[in-house]
ZAMIZA-722213 format. One record per residue (C-alpha): residue in one letter; z, y, x. Coordinates in Angstrom, 2 decimals. Each point is the difference from the previous one (the first is absolute). Layout:
BEGIN
A; Z; Y; X
...
//
This chain:
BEGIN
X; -20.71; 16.81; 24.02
X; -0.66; 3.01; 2.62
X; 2.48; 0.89; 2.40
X; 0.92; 3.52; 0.16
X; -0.61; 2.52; 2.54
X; 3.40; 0.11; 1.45
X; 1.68; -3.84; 0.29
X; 3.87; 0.57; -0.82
X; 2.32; 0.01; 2.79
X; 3.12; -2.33; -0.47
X; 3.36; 1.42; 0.89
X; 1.70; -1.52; 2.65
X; 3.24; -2.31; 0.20
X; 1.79; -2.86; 1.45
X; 1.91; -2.05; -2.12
X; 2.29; -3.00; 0.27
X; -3.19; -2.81; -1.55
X; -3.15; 2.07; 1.21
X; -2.43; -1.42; -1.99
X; 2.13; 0.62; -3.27
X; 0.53; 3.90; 1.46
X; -4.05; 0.29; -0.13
X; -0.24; -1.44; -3.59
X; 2.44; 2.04; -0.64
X; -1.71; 3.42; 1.50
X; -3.68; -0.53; -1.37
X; 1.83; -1.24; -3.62
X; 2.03; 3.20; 0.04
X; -3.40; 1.78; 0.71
X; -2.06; -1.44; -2.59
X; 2.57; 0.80; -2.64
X; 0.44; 3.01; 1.01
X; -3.56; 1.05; -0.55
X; -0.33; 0.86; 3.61
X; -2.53; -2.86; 0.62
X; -1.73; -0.19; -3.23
X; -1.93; -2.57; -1.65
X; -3.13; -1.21; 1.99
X; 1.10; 1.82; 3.34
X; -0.70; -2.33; 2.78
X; 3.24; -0.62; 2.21
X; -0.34; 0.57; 3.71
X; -1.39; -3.33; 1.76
X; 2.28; -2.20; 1.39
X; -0.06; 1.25; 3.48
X; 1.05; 3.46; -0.77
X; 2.94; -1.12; -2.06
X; 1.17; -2.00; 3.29
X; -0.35; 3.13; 1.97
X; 1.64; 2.51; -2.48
X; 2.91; -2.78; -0.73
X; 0.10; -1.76; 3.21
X; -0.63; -3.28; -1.18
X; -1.30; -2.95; 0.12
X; -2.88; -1.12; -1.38
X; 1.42; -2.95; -1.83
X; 3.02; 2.40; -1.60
X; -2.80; 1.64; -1.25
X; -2.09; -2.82; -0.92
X; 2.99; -1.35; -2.16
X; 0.88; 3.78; -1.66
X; -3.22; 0.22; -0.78
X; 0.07; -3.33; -1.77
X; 3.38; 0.70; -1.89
X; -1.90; 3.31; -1.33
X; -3.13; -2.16; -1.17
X; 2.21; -2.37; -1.77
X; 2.14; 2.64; -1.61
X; -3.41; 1.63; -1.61
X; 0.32; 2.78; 1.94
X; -3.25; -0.06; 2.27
X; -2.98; -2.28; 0.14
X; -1.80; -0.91; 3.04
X; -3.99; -0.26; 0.46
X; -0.19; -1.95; 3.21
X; -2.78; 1.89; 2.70
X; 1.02; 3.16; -2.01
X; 3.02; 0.94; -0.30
X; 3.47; -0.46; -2.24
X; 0.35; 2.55; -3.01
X; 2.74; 1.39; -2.01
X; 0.27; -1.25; -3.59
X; 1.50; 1.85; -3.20
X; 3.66; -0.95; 0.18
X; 1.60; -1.57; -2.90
X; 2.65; 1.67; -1.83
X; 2.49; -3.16; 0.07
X; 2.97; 0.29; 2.10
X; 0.28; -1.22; 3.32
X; 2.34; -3.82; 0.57
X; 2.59; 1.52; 2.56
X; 1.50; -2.45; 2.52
X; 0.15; 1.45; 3.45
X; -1.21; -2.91; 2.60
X; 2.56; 1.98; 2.31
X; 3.11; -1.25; -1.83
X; -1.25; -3.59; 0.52
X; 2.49; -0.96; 3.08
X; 2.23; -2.64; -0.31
X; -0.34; -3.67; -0.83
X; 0.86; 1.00; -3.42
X; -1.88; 2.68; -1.09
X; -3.05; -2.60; 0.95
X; 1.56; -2.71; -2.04
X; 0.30; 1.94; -3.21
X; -3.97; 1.32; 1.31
X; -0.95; -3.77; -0.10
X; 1.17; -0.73; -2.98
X; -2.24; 2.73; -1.88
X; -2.53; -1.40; 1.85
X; -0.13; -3.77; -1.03
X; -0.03; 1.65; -3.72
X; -2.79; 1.90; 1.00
X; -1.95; -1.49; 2.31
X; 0.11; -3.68; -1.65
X; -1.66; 1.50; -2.99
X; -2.51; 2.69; 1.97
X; -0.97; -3.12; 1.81
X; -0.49; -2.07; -3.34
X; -2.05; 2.85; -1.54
X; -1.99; 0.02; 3.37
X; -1.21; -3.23; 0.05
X; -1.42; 0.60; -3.20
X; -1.42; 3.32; 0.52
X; -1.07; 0.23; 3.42
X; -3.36; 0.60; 1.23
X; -2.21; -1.50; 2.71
X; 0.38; 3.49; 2.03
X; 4.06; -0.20; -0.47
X; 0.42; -3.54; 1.00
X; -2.44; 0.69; 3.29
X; 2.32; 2.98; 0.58
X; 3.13; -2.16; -0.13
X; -1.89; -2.57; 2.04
X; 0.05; 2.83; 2.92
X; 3.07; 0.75; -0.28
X; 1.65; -3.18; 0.85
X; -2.70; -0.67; 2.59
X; 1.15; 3.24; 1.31
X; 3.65; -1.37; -0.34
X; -0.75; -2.73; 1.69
X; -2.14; 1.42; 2.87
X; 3.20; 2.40; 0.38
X; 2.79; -2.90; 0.27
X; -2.17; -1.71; 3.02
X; -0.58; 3.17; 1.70
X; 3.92; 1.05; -0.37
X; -1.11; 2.77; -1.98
X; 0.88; 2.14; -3.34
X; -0.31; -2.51; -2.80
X; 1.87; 2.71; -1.90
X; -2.67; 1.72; -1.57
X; -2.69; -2.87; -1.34
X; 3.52; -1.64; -1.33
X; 0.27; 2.96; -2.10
X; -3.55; 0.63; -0.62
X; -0.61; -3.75; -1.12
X; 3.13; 0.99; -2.96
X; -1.31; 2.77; -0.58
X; -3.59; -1.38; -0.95
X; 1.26; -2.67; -1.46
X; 2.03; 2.70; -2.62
X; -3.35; 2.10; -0.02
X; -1.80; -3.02; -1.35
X; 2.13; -0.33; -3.09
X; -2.55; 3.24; -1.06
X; 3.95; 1.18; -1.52
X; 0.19; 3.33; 2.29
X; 3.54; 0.48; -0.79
X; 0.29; -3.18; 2.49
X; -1.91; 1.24; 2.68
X; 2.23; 3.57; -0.76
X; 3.23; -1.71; 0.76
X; -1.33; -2.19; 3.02
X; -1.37; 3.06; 1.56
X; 2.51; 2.40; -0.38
X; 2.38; -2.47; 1.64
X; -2.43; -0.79; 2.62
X; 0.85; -1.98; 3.44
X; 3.65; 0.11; -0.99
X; -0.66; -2.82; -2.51
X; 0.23; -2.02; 3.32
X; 2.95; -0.92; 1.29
X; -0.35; -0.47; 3.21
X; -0.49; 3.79; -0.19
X; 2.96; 0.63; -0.79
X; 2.39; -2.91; 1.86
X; -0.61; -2.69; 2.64
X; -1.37; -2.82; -2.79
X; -0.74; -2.61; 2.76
X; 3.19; 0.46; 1.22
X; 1.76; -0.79; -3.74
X; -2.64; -3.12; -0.15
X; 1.85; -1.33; 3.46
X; -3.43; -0.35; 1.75
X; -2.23; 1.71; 2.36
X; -1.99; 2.68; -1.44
X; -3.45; -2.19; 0.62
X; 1.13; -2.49; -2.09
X; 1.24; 1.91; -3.08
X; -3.23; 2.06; -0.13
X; -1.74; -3.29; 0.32
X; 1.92; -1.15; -2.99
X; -0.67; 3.20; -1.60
X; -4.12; -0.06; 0.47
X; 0.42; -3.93; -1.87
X; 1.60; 1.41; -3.06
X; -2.92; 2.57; -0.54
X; -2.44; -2.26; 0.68
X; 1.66; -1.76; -2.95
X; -0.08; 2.94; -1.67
X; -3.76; 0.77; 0.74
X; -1.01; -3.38; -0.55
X; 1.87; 0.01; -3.62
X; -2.30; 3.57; -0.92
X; -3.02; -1.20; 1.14
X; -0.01; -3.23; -2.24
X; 0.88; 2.17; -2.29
X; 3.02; -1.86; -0.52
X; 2.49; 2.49; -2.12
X; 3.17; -2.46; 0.22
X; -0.67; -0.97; 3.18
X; -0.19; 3.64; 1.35
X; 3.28; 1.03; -1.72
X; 1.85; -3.24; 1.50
X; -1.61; 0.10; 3.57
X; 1.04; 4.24; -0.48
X; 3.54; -0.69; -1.28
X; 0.21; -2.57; 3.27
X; -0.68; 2.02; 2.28
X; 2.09; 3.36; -0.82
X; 3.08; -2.85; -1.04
X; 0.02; -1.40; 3.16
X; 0.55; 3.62; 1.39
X; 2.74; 0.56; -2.20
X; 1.87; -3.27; 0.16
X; 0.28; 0.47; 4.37
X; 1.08; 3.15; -0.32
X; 2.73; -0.74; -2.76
X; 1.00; -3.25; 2.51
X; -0.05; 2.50; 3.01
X; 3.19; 2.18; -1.98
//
């Protein structure tokens, strides 16, 4: 594909969940016709100057957009826009995810989900998806010594674990819904697990190295259980915390 002459500027906005305000921009463009099919987006640097964000917001819309279909990504060249599809978009606004609640009812479409994407996984994955879930928990990991954000490789390691199921319409739903999936994110989960953050995140990184280790053996039961473990065990402290 050829870039064209004149890269598209994005509009500018600040919404409540930035990184779901820029997939929401560039999506709106590409259907729209005003970045067409094969246009190369701006790089990631100019979409952090003309939005005023980070670099891992951007990192992450840019993943939700990849995973939705809607732009493909040759790394040392550049990410491109994609024919959209003409299927309806899921709507759930991460916004209205708030109270203890609303991320109940959340994790219980997930352990439907996610115990199956992570069943189909472990059957379907490839080499290059199970390295790229092996950095992401490194990265997790790295993070919870350092006192750092373990938010984002905790979503990207769902996320490529639903983009390994080669069913997009998983990787659609997990990236439309992005970082609020997690629900620390949202409310104070350590808190609700009556420990210090350290140690929930701790207990956190075991249950996707269960997980991980489950997909890489190729283990299709054993990834469902160890998947349905870990997003239970978020559900059943927050239903003891009400």
């Amino acid at each position: 594909m050829n870039a064209p002459a004149d890269t598209p500027v994005l509009p500018q906005r600040r919404p409540r969940n930035l990184a779901q305000g820029l997939v929401e921009s560039i999506s709106e463009r590409i259907r729209s016709g005003a970045i067409r099919p094969g246009d190369k987006l701006p790089t990631e640097s100019e979409i952090m100057r003309q939005f005023g964000v980070s670099r891992t917001v951007v990192r992450e819309a840019l993943s939700r957009l990849q995973a939705s279909g809607l732009v493909e990504t040759h790394h040392g060249v550049g990410t491109y826009a994609l024919e959209p599809s003409g299927g309806g978009d899921f709507r759930v606004d991460p916004a209205d995810i708030a109270t203890v609640r609303d991320v109940l009812v959340l994790l219980e479409l997930r352990i439907c989900l996610e115990s199956e994407a992570a069943g189909l996984a472990a059957i379907r994955r490839s080499d290059a998806q199970l390295h790229e879930m092996r950095r992401a928990l490194d990265a997790f990991k790295l993070a919870l010594d350092n006192d750092g954000d373990t938010i984002t490789p905790d979503f990207q390691f769902h996320l490529l674990v639903a983009q390994s199921t080669e069913n997009r319409y998983f990787a659609d739903l997990m990236s439309h819904l992005g970082s609020a999936i997690i629900p620390r994110t949202r409310i104070n989960s350590a808190r609700f697990a009556h420990e210090d953050r350290a140690a929930y995140l701790a207990r956190v990184n075991l249950e996707h190295e269960d997980i991980y280790s489950a997909i890489m053996r190729q283990d299709a039961e054993g990834a469902r259980a160890a998947m349905r473990t870990h997003l239970s065990n978020s559900r059943e402290r927050l239903r003891r915390a009400q």
